[in-house]
N, C-alpha and C positions, 0 to 999 in steps of 0.2 A: 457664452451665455447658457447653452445647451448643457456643458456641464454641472455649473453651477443650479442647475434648476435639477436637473438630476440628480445629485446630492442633497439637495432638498427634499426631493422624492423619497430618496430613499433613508435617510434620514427621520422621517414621520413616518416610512413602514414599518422600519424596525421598531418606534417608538411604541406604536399600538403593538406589536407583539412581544416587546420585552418589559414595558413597562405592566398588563396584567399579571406577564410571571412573577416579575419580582414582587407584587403585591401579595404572591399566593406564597412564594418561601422560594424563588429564584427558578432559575430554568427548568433545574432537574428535580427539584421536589416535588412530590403529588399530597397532595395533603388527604385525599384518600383514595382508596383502591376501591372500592364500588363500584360495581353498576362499570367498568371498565371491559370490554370486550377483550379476549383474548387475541393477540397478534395473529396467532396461526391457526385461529377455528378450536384450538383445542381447550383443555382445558386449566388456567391460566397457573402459574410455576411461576416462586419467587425464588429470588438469591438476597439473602440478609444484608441489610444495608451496611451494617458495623464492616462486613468487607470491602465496601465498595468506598468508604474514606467520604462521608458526607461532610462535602470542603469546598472552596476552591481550591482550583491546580495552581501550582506554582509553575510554570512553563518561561522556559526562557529561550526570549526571539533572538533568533541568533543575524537576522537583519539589523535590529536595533542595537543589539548588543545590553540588550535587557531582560531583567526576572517581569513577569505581568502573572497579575492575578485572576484567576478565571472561573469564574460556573463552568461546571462542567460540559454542561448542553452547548453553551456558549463555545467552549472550544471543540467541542464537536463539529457545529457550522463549520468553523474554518478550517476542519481537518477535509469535510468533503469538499467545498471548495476548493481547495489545494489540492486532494490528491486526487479527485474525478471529476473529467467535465461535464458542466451544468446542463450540457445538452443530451447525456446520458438518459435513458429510460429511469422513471419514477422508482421504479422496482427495484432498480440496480441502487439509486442513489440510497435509498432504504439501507440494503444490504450493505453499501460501504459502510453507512451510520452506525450499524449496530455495529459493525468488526472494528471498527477506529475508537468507538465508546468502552470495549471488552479491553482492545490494545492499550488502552490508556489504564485503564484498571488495574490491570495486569501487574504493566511497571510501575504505576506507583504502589502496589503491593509488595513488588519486587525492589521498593528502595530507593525508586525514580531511574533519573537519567543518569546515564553513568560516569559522561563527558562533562556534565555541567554540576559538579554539586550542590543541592538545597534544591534544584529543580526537580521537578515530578516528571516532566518531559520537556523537550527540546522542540523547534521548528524546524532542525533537519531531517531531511528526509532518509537518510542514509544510516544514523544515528535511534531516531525513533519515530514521529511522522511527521510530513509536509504540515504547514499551519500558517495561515493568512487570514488578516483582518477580512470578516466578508464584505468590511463596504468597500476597502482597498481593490479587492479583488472584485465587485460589481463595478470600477471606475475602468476595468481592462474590458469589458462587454460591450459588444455594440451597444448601440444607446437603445434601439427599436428593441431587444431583447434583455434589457437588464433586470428591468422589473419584475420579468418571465423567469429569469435564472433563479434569480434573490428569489421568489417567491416556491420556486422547487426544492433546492437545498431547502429553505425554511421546515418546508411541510413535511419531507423526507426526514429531515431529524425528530421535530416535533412529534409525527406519528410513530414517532419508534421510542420518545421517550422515556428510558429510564429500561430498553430491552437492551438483553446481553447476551452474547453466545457462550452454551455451556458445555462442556462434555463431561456426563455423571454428574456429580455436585463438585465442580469447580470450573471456573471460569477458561474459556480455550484460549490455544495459544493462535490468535488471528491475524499473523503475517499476511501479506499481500502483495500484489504486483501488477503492472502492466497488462502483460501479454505473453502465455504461456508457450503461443505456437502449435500450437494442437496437444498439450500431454502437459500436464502441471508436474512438478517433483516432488519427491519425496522430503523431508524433513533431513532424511537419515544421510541421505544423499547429497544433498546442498549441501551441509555445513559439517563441515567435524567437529566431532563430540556432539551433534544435534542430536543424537538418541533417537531412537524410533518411535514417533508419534503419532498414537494408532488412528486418528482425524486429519494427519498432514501428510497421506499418502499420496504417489501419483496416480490422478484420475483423467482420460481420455475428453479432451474438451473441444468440440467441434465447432464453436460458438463464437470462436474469435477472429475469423476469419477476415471481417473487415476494419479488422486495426492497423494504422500504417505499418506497425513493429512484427505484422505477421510474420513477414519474412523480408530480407533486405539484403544490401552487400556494400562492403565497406573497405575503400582504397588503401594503402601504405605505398610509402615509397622504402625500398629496404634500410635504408641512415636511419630511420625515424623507427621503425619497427624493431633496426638491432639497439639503437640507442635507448629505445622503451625497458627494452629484457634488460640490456647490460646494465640497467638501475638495480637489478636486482641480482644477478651472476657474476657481477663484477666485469672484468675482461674475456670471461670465456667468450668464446666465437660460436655467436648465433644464427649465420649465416653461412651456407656450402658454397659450391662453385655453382653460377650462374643465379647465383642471390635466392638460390632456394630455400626457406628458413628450416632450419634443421630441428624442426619440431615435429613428437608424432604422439599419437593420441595411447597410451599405456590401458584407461581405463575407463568408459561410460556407463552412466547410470541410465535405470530401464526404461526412461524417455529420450535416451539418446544424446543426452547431454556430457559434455568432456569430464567426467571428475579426475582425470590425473592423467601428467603431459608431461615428457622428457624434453628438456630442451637443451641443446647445444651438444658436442661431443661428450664431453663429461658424462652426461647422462644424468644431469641433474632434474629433480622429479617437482612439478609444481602442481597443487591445485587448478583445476578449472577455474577455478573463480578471481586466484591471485592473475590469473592471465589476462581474463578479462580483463579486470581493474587495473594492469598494467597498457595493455593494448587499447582501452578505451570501447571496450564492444558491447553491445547490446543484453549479450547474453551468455551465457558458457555454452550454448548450442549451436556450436559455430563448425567451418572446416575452412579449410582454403586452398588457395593455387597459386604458384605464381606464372607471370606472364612477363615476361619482357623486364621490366622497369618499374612493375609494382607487386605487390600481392592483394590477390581480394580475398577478403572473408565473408562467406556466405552464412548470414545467419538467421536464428529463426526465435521468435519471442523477444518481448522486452523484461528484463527483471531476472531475482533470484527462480520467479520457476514457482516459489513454492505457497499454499493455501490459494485464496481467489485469485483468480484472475478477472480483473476490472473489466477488461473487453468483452471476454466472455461472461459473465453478469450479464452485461448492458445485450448481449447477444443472446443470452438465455431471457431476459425481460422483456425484451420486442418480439419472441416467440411464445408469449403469455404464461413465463415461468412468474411465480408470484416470488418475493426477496427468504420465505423461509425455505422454500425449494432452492434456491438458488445459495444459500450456504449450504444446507443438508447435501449437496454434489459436493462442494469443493471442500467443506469440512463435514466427513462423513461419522455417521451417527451422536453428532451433536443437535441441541437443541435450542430457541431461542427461547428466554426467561426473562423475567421482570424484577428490577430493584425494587424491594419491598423495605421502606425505611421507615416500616412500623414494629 
């Protein structure tokens, strides 16, 4: 009965807040810019709307296994829903709002999603970002706290509507992640052929410290860990005497992270990250040992490493950093702007 009355609740929230939008021209349109205060005190900065695709997205739920059409403010909600929790500081949820609004812009500038064609973006996470219906996702909250959530995401998008983050006059590139572990990465570093991007540098982040992905350690048993590699070495022998994994770190980048790993005799050379993704780990900021009958790997951060880090936000906004301090650290000398689709 509880839930059904909850869904009624929420249900008539979202009515009074979506239904004025749509009468004025849908989520994200402002029908004028007047008398509108500037997000960051200063003084206020448009980006031309003809860039920004004044549309719905074509987004395809890769749950349903379907295209859905969207306002874009609209799937903004469900992006911070999805990728940050509702119990995160106001300020942080802000600041997802504007990088997941910028990220979206981006790629469908950039031609959309690349896995799903005619889509502008995709729901995975992996691919392009997290995305969930908000009522879906207010049905997973305590009951005593749904209303509270729903009503933070809400006001966190809404007051940021129609902000973007820019560096110079074009839109930035606003990757994201978990949890850095104290030191975010470089662009140039994470990914090959990532070029050197002079806002997606590694910056020293002290803020993250109470995310469970600080730091962790994670079991193998040696069958599982040689059977992991040998998907990708074929038969080479990934393992020495006394199940030692015959891997050793060639090259890290200047947060400490693995970017290139010999493994097995041969001397075959892998990515940090293809490791990861094979071994199942946290992060490419790992080490290990073995012990008897397993190997642990010690590792530290959740994610690629590189632009925000989520925990750190929510850490920098409970120490009364406001959400445009709070990208100006992690994307440096950018600025937040406003879609002007006049």
């Amino acid at each position: 009965m509880w839930k059904i009355l909850l869904l009624y609740l929420l249900s008539l929230f979202l009515a009074l807040i979506l239904l004025p939008a749509s009468l004025v021209g849908g989520w994200w349109r402002w029908e004028s810019r007047e008398g509108i205060r500037p997000l960051d005190g200063a003084p206020a900065k448009y980006f031309p709307a003809s860039e920004a695709w004044v549309r719905d997205l074509k987004i395809y739920c890769t749950v349903q296994k379907k295209m859905l059409d969207l306002p874009l403010e609209e799937y903004i909600a469900g992006v911070v829903a999805a990728e940050m929790p509702a119990s995160f500081h106001p300020e942080a949820l802000k600041a997802q709002a504007i990088i997941a609004r910028t990220y979206a812009l981006v790629k469908v500038r950039q031609g959309g999603c690349s896995k799903n064609p005619g889509a502008d973006l995709c729901t995975g996470s992996t691919c392009c970002q997290a995305w969930e219906d908000i009522r879906t996702v207010a049905e997973k909250w305590p009951e005593k706290e749904a209303s509270f959530y729903l009503e933070r995401i809400l006001n966190a998008v809404e007051s940021t509507r129609g902000a973007v983050l820019m560096y110079r006059e074009d839109l930035a590139q606003t990757v994201y992640h978990s949890t850095c572990g104290g030191e975010t990465e470089a662009a140039a570093e994470a990914w090959s052929g990532g070029g050197d991007v002079p806002y997606l540098q590694s910056v020293e982040c002290n803020f993250c410290r109470h995310s469970p992905h600080y730091t962790g350690e994670q079991e193998m048993d040696p069958a599982s860990y040689a059977a992991a590699l040998r998907k990708e070495s074929g038969a080479l022998p990934v393992l020495g005497e006394g199940n030692i994994p015959l891997m050793e770190v060639v090259s890290r980048s200047g947060s400490g992270r693995n970017m290139l790993l010999r493994i097995g005799n041969s001397g075959q050379l892998y990515r940090g990250e293809e490791i990861r993704r094979l071994l199942g780990l946290p992060s490419t900021y790992f080490r290990w040992q073995a012990e008897g009958d397993r190997i642990i790997f010690y590792t530290r951060g959740y994610g690629h490493g590189v632009g925000l880090c989520q925990y750190g936000a929510d850490g920098m906004a409970s120490q009364g950093y406001t959400f445009p301090e709070i990208l100006q650290f992690y994307y440096r000398e950018t600025e937040v702007r406003l879609l002007n689709d006049h």
